[in-house]
GUGU-314655 format. One record per atom (N, C-alpha, C): residue number from 1; x, y negated, z; atom name. Coordinates in nm, 4 decimals, padded with zeros to 6 digits. Each point is the difference from the previous one (the first is absolute). Layout:
! residues N
(koldo NUM; (X; Y; Z); 'CA')
...
***
This chain:
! residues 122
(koldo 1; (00.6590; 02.9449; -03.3413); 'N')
(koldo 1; (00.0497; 00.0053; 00.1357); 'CA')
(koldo 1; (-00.0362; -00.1316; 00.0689); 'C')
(koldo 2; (-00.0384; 00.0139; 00.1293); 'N')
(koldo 2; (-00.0594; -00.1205; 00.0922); 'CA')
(koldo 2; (00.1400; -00.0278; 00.1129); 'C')
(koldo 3; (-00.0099; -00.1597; -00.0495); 'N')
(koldo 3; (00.0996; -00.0562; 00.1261); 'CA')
(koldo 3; (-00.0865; -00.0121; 00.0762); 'C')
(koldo 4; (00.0878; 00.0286; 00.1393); 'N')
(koldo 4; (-00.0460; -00.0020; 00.1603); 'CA')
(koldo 4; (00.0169; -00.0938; 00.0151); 'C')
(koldo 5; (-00.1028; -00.1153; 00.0611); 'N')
(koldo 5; (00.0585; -00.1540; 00.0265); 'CA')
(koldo 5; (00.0480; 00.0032; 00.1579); 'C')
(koldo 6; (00.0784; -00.0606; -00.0187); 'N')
(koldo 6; (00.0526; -00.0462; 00.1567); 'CA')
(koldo 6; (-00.0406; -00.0146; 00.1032); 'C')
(koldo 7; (-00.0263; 00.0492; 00.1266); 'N')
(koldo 7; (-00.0453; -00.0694; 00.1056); 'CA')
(koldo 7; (00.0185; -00.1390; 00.0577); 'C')
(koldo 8; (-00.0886; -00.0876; 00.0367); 'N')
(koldo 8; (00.0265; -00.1105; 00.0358); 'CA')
(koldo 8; (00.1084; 00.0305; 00.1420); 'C')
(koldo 9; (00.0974; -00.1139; -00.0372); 'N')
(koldo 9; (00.0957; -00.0052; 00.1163); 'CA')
(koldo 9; (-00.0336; -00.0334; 00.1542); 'C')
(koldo 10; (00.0325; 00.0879; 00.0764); 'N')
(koldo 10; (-00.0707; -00.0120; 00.1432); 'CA')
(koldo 10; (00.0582; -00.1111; 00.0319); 'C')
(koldo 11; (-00.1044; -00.0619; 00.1321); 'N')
(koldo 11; (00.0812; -00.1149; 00.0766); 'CA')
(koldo 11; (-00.0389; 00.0104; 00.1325); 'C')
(koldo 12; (00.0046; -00.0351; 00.1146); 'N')
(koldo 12; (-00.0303; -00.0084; 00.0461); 'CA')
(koldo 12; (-00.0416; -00.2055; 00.1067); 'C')
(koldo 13; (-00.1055; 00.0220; 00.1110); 'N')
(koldo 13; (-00.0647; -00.0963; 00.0059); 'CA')
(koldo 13; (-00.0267; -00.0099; 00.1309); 'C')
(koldo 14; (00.0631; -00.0772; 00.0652); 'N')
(koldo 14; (-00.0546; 00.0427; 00.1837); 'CA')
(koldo 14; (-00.0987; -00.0943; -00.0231); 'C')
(koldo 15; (-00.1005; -00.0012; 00.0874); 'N')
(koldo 15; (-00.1043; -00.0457; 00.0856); 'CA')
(koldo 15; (00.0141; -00.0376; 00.1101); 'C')
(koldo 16; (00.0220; -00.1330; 00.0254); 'N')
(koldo 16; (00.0036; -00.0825; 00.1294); 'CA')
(koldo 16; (-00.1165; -00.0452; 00.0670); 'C')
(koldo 17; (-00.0357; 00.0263; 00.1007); 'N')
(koldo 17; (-00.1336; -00.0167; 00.0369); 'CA')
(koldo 17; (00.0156; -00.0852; 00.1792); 'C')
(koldo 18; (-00.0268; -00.1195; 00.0277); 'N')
(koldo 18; (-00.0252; -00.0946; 00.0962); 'CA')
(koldo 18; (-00.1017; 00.0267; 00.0461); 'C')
(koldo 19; (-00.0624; 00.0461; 00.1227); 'N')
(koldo 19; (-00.0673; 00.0147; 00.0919); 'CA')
(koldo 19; (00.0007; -00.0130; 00.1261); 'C')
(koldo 20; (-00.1455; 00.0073; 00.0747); 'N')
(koldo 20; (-00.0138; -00.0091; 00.1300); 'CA')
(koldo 20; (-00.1372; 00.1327; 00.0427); 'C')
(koldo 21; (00.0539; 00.0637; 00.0701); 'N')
(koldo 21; (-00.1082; 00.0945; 00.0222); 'CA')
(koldo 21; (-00.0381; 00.0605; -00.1170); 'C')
(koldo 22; (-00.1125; 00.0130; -00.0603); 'N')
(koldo 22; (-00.0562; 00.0836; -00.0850); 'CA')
(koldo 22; (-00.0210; -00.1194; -00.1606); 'C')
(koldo 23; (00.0573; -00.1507; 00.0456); 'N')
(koldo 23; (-00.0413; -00.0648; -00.0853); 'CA')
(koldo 23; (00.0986; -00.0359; -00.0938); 'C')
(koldo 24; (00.0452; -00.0005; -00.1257); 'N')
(koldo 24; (00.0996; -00.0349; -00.0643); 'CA')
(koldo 24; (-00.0172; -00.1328; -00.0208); 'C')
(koldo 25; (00.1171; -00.0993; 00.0197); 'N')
(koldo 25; (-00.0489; -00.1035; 00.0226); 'CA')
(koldo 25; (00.0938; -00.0923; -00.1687); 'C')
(koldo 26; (00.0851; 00.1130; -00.0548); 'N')
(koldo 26; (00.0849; -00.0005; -00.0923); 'CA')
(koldo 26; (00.0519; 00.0814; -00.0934); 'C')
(koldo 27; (-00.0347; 00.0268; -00.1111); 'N')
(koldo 27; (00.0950; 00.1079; -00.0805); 'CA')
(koldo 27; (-00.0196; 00.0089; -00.1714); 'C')
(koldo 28; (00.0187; 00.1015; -00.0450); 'N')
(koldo 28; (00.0022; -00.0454; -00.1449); 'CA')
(koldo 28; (-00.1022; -00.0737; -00.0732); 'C')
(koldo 29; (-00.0911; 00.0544; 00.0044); 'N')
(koldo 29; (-00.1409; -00.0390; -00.0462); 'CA')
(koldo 29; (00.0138; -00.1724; 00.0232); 'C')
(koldo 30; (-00.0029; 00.0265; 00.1424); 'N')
(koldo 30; (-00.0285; -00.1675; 00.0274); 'CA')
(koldo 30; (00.1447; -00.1040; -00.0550); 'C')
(koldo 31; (00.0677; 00.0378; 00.0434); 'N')
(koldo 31; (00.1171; -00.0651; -00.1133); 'CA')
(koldo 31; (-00.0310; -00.0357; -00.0858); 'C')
(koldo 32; (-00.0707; 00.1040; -00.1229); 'N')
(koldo 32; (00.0249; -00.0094; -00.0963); 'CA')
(koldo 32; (-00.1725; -00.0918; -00.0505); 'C')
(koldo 33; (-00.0556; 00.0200; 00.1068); 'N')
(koldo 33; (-00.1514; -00.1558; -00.0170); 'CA')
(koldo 33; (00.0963; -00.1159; 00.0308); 'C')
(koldo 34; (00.0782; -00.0631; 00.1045); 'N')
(koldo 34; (00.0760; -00.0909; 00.0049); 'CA')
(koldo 34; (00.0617; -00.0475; -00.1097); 'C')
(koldo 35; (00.0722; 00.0855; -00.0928); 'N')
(koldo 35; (00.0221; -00.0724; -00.1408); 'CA')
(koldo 35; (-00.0318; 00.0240; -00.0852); 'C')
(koldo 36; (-00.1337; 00.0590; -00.0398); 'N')
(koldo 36; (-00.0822; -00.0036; -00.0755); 'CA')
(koldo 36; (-00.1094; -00.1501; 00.0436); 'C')
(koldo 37; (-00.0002; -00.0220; 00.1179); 'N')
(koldo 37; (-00.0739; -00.1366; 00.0201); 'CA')
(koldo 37; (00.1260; -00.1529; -00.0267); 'C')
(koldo 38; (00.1556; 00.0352; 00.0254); 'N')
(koldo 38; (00.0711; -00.0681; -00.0082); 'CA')
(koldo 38; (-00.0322; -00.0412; -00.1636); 'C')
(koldo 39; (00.0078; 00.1441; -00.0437); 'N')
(koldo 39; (00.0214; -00.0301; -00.1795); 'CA')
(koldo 39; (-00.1507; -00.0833; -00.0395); 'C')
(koldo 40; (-00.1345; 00.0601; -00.0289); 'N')
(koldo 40; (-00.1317; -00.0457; -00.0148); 'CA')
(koldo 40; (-00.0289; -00.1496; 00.0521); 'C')
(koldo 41; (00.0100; -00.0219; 00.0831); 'N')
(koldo 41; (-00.0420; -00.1147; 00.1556); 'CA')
(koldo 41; (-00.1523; 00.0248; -00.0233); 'C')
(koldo 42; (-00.0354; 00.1010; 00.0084); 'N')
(koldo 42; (-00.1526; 00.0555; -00.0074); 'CA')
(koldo 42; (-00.0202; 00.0968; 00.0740); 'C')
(koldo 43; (-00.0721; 00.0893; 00.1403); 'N')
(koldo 43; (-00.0198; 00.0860; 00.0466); 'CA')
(koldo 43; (-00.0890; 00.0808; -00.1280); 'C')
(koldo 44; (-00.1118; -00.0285; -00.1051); 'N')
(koldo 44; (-00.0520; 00.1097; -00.0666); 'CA')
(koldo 44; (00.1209; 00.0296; -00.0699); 'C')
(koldo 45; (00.0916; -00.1272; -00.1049); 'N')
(koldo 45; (00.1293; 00.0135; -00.1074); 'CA')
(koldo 45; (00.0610; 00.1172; 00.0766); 'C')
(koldo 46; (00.0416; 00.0099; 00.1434); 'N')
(koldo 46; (00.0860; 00.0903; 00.0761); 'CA')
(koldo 46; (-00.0676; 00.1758; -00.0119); 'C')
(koldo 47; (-00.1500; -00.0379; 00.0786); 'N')
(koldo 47; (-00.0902; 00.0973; 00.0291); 'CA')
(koldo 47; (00.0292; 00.1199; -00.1750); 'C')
(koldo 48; (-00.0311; -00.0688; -00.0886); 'N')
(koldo 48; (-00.0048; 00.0174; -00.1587); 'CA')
(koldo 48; (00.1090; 00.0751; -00.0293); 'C')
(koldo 49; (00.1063; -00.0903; 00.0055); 'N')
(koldo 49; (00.1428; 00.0615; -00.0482); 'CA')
(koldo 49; (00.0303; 00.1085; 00.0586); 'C')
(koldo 50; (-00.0383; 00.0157; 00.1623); 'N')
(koldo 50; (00.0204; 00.1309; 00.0335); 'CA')
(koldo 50; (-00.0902; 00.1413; 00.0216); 'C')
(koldo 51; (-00.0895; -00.0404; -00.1041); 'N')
(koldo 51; (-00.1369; 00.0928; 00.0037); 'CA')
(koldo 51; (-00.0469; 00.0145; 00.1016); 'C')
(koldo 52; (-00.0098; -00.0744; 00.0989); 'N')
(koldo 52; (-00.1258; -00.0527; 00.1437); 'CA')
(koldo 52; (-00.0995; -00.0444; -00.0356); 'C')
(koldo 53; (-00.0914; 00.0297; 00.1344); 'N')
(koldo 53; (-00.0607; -00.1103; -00.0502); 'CA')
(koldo 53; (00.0125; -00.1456; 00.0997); 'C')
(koldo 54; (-00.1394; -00.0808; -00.0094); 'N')
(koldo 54; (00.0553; -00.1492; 00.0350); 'CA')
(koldo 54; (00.0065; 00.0425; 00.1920); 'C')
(koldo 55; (-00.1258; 00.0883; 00.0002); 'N')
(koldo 55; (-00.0087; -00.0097; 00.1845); 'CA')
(koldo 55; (00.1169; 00.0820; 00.0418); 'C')
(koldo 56; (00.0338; 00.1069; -00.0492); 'N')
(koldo 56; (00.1429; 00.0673; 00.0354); 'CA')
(koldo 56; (00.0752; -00.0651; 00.0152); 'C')
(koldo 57; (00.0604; -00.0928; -00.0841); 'N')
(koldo 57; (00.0512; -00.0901; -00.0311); 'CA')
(koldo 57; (00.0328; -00.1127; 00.1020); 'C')
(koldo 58; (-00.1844; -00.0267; 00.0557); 'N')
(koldo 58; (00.0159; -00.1032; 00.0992); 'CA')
(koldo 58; (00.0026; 00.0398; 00.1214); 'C')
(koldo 59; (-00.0471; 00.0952; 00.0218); 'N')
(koldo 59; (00.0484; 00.1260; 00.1073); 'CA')
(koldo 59; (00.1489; 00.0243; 00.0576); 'C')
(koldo 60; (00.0845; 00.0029; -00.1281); 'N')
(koldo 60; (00.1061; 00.0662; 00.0684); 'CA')
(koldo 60; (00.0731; -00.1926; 00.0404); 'C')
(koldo 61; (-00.0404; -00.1020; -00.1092); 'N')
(koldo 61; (00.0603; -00.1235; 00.0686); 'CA')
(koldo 61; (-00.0661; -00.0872; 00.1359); 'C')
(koldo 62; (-00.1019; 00.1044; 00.0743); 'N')
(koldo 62; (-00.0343; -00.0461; 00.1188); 'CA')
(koldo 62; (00.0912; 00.0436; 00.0523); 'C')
(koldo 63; (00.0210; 00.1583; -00.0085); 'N')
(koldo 63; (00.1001; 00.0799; 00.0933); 'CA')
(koldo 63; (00.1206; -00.0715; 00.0300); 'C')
(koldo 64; (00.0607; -00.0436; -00.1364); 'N')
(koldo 64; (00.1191; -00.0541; -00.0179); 'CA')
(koldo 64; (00.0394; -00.1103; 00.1014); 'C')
(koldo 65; (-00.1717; -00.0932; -00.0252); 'N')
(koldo 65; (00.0251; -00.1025; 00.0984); 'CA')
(koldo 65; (00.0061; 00.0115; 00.1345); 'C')
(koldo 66; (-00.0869; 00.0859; 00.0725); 'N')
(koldo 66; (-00.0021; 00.0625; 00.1361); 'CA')
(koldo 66; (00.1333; 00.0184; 00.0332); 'C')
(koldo 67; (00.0767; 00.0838; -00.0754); 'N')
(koldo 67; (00.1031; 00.0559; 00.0400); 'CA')
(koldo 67; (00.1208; -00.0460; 00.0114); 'C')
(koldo 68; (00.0098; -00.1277; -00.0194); 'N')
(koldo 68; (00.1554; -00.0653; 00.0374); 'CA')
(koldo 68; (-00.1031; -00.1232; 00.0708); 'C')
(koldo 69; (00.1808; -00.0694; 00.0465); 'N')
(koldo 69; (-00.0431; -00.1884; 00.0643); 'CA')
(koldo 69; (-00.1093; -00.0482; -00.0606); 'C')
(koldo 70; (00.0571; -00.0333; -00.1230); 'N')
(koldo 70; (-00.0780; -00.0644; -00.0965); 'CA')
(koldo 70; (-00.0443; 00.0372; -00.0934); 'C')
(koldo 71; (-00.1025; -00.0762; -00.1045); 'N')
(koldo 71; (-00.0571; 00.0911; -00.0985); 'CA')
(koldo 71; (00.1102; 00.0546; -00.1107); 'C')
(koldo 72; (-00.0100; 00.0730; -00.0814); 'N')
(koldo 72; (00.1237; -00.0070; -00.1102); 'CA')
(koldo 72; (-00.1016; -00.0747; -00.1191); 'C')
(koldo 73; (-00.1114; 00.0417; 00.0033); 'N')
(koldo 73; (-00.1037; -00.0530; -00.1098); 'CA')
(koldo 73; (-00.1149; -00.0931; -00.0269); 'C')
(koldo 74; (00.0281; -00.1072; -00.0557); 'N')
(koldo 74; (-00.1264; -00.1272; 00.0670); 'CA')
(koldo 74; (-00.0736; -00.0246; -00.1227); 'C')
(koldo 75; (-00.1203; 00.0080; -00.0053); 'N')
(koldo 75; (-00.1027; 00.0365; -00.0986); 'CA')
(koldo 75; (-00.0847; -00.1694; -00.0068); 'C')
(koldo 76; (-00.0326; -00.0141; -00.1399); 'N')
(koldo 76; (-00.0558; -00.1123; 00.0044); 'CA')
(koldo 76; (-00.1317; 00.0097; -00.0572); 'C')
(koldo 77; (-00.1125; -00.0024; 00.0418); 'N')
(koldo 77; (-00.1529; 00.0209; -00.0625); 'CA')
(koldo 77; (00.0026; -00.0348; -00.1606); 'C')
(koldo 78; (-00.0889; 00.0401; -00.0677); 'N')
(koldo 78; (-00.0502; 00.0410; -00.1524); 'CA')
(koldo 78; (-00.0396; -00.1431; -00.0719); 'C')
(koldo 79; (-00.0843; 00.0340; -00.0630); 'N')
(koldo 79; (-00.0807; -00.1253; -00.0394); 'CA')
(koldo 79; (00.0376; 00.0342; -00.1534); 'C')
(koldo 80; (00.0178; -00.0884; -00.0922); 'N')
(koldo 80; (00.0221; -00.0719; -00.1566); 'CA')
(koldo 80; (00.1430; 00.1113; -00.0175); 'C')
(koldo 81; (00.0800; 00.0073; 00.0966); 'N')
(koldo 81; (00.1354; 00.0084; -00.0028); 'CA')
(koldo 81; (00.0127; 00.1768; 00.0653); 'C')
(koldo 82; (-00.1116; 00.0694; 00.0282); 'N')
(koldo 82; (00.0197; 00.1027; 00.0660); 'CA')
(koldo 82; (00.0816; 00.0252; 00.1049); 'C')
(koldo 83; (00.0840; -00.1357; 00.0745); 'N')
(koldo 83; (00.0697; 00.0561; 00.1380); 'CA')
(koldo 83; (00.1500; 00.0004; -00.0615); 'C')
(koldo 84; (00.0605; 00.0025; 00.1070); 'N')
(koldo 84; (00.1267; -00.0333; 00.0213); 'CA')
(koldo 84; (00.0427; 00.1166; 00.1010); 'C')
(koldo 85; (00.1120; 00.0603; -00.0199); 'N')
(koldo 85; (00.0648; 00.0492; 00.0877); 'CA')
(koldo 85; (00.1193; 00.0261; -00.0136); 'C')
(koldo 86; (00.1217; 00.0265; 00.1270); 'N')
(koldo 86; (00.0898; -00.0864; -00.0018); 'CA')
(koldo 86; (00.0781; 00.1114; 00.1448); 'C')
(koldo 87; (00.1513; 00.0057; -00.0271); 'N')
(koldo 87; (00.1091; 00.0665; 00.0574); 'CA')
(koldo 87; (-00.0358; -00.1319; 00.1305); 'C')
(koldo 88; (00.0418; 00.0129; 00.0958); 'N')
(koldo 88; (00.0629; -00.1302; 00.1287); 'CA')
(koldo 88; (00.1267; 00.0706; 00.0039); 'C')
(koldo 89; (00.0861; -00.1237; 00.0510); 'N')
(koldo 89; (00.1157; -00.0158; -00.0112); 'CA')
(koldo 89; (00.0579; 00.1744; 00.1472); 'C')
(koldo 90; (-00.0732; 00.0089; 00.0966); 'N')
(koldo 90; (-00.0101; 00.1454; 00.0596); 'CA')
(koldo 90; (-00.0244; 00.1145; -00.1063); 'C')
(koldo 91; (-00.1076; -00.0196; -00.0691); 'N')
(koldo 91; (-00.0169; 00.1058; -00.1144); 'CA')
(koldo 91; (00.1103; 00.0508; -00.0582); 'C')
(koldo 92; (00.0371; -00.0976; -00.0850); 'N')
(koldo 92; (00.1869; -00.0236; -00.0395); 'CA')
(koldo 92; (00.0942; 00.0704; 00.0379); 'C')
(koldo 93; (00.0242; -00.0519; 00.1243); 'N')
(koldo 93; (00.0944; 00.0563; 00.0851); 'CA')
(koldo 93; (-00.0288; 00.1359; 00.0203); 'C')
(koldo 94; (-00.1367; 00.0641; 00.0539); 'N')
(koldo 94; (-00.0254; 00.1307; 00.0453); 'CA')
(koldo 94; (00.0064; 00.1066; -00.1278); 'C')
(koldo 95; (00.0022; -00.0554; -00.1266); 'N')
(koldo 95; (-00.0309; 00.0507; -00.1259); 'CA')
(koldo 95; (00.1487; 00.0552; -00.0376); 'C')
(koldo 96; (00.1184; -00.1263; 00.0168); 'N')
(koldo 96; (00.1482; -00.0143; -00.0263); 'CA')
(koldo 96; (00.0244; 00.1325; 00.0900); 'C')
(koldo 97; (00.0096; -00.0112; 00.1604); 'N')
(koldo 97; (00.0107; 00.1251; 00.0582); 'CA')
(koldo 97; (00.0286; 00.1160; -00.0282); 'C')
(koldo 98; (-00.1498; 00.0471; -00.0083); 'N')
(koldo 98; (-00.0642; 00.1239; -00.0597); 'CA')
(koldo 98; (00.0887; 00.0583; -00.1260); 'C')
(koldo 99; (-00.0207; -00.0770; -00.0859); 'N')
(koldo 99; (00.0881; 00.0201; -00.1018); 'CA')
(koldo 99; (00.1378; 00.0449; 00.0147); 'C')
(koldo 100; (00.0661; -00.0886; 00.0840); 'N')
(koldo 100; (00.1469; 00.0458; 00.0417); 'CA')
(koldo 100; (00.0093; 00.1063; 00.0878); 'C')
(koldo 101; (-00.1089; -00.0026; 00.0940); 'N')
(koldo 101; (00.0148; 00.1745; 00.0352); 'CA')
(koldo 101; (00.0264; 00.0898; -00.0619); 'C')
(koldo 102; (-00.1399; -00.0186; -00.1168); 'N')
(koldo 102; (00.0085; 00.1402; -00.1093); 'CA')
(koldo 102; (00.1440; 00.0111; -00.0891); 'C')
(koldo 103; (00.0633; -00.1505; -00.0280); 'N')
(koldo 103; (00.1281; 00.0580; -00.1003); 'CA')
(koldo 103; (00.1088; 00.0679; 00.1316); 'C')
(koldo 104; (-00.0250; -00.0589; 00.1233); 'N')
(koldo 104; (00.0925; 00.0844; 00.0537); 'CA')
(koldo 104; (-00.0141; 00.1294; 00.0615); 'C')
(koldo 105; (-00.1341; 00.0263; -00.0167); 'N')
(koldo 105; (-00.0236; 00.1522; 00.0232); 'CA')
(koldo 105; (00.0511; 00.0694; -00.0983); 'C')
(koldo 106; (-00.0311; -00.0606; -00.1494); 'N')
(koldo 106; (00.1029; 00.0862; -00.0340); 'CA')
(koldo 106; (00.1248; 00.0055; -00.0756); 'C')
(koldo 107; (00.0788; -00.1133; 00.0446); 'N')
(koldo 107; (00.1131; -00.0333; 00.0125); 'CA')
(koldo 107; (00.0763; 00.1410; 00.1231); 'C')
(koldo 108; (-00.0796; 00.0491; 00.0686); 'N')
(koldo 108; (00.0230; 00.0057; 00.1722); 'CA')
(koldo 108; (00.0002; 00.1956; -00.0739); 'C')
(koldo 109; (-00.0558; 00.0487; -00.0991); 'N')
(koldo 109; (-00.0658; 00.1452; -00.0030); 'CA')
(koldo 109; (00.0521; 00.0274; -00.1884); 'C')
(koldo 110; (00.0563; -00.1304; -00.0120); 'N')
(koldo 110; (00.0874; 00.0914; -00.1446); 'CA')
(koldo 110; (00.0336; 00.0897; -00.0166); 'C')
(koldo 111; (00.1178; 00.0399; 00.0901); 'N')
(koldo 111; (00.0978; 00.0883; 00.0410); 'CA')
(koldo 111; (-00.0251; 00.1222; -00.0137); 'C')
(koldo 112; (-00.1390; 00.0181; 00.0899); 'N')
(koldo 112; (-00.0470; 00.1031; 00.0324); 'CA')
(koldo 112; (-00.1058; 00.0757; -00.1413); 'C')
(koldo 113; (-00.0810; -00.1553; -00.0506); 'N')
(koldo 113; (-00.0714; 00.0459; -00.1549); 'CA')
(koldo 113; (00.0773; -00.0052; -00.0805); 'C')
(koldo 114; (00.1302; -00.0143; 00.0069); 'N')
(koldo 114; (00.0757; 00.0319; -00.1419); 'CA')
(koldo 114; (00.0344; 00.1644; 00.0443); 'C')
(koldo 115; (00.0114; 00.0700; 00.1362); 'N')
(koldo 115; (00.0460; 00.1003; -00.0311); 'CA')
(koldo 115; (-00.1738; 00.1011; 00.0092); 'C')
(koldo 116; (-00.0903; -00.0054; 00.0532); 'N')
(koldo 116; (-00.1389; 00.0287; -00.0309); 'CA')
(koldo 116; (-00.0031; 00.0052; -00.1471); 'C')
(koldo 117; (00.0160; -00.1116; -00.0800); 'N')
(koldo 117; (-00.0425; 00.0174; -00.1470); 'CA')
(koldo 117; (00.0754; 00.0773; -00.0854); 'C')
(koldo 118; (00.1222; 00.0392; 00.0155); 'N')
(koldo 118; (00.0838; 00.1064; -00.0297); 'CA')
(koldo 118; (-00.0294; 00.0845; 00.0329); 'C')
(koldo 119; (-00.1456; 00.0784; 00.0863); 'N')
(koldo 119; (-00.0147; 00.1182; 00.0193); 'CA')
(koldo 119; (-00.1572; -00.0072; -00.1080); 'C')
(koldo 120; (-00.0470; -00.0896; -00.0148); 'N')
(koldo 120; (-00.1290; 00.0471; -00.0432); 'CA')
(koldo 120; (-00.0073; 00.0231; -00.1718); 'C')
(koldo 121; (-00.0961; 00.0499; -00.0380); 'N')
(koldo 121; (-00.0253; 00.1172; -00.1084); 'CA')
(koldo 121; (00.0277; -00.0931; -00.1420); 'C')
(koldo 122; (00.0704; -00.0044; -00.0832); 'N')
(koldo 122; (-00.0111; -00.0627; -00.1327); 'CA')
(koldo 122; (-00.1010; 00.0078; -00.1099); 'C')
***
């Protein structure tokens, strides 16, 4: 006789997304290059860890920079040392944010996914 293994336990995951017009100027993905570059201090270490690549990578931290006051991300050229890169103290802050949005989104929709997950299939 074959045990049935368990289904993995649902969760759920909002998606916060910062924009202007058609351009996202903020949201998971990019978050999650922000501390993947916080953690590395390398745009490829970052690019790498999150299976990007380096121009995606440097792509989405132009956007990043365009899109607020200041840059969040200040890059230091290659050489012996392959480059430097580095949160700014805006980065930081815009990174801290974001983050606290998302725990209070769903801080904000418990309620409602605790009684959703009581309906779905075991």
């Amino acid at each position: 006789m074959t045990r049935r293994s368990r289904p993995p336990e649902p969760t759920v995951r909002p998606r916060i997304r910062v924009s202007r017009a058609e351009e996202i100027l903020l949201g998971p993905g990019k978050a999650d290059l922000l501390e993947a570059i916080r953690r590395s201090g390398r745009l490829r270490g970052a690019a790498d860890e999150l299976g990007m690549s380096y121009m995606r990578a440097w792509k989405l931290v132009q956007m990043l920079n365009r899109g607020f006051r200041e840059p969040l991300v200040r890059t230091e050229r290659g050489g012996a040392g392959h480059g430097k890169t580095t949160l700014t103290p805006m980065g930081e802050s815009v990174l801290a944010l974001y983050r606290t949005m998302e725990r209070s989104s769903l801080a904000a929709i418990d309620p409602a996914w605790k009684r959703l997950k009581s309906l779905l299939a075991s």
